[in-house]
Every structure is written in structure tokens, then in C-alpha cells.
C-alpha positions, 0 to 999 in steps of 0.5 A, a space after each residue: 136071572 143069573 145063577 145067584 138070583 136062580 139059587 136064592 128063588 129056589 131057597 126061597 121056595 124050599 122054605 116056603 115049602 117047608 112052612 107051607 107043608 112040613 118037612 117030610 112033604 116037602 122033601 118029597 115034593 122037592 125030590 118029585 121037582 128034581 126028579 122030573 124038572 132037575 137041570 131043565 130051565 123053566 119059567 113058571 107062569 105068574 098067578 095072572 096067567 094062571 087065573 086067565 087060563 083057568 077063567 078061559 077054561 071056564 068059558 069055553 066049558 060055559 059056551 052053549 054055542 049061542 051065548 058070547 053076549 052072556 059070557 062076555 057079560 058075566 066075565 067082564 070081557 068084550 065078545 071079541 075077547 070070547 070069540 078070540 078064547 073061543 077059537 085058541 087065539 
């Protein structure tokens, strides 16, 4: 992403922070993002990444020790997939 491209992104998110929150919100989580993040480059992860971060959370908190068939069943996935899940890979 080039500089042009990176300052339209980020117009685009301060004005969907604006409508989303109010201006005097949104202000404030502008300047908590430059405060913390400002001059650093980051890529932020897409809501499909976010989505099976969260489903993976939910695994490992649903694991009895015993039960990959039932995960994997309720969650669409191979029990290769659990395991993998399971172990961080």
C-alpha cells in the first residue's frame, strides 16, 4: 500500500468512526490509536482471521481431553484440523 492508498484507509476509518461512534468517541479512539500505534506500520488481520482465531479459542476451551470427534463434528472440521488447533500448529 502506498502512501496515497495508506491515507485514503485511514480517512475512510476515521469516518466510519465518526458515524459509527460520534465525534467526541471517536476522537478520543483516534488519539488512543496515534498515541499507541502512531508511526508504527501494521497490517490488521481480516474478519476471517479474526473469526477463526476466535472458533479456535473456543476449541481448545471445549476440549475435555477426549473428545476431537465431537469438536471436529460440531465445528465442521477434520479431527486433523483439531489436533493441529490443539497443539498451536
Amino acid at each position: 500500500m502506498n502512501r496515497q492508498e495508506n491515507a485514503a484507509a485511514i480517512e475512510t476509518l476515521l469516518n466510519r468512526l465518526r458515524a459509527d461512534f460520534g465525534k467526541p468517541l471517536s476522537e478520543k479512539i483516534i488519539q488512543a490509536m496515534a498515541e499507541t500505534i502512531g508511526g508504527m506500520r501494521l497490517t490488521f488481520p481480516s474478519m476471517k482471521d479474526l473469526d477463526r482465531n476466535k472458533r479456535n479459542a473456543r476449541i481448545i476451551r471445549e476440549f475435555s481431553g477426549f473428545n476431537h470427534v465431537e469438536l471436529a463434528e460440531r465445528h465442521g472440521l477434520k479431527i486433523r484440523q483439531i489436533r493441529r488447533i490443539l497443539h498451536g500448529k
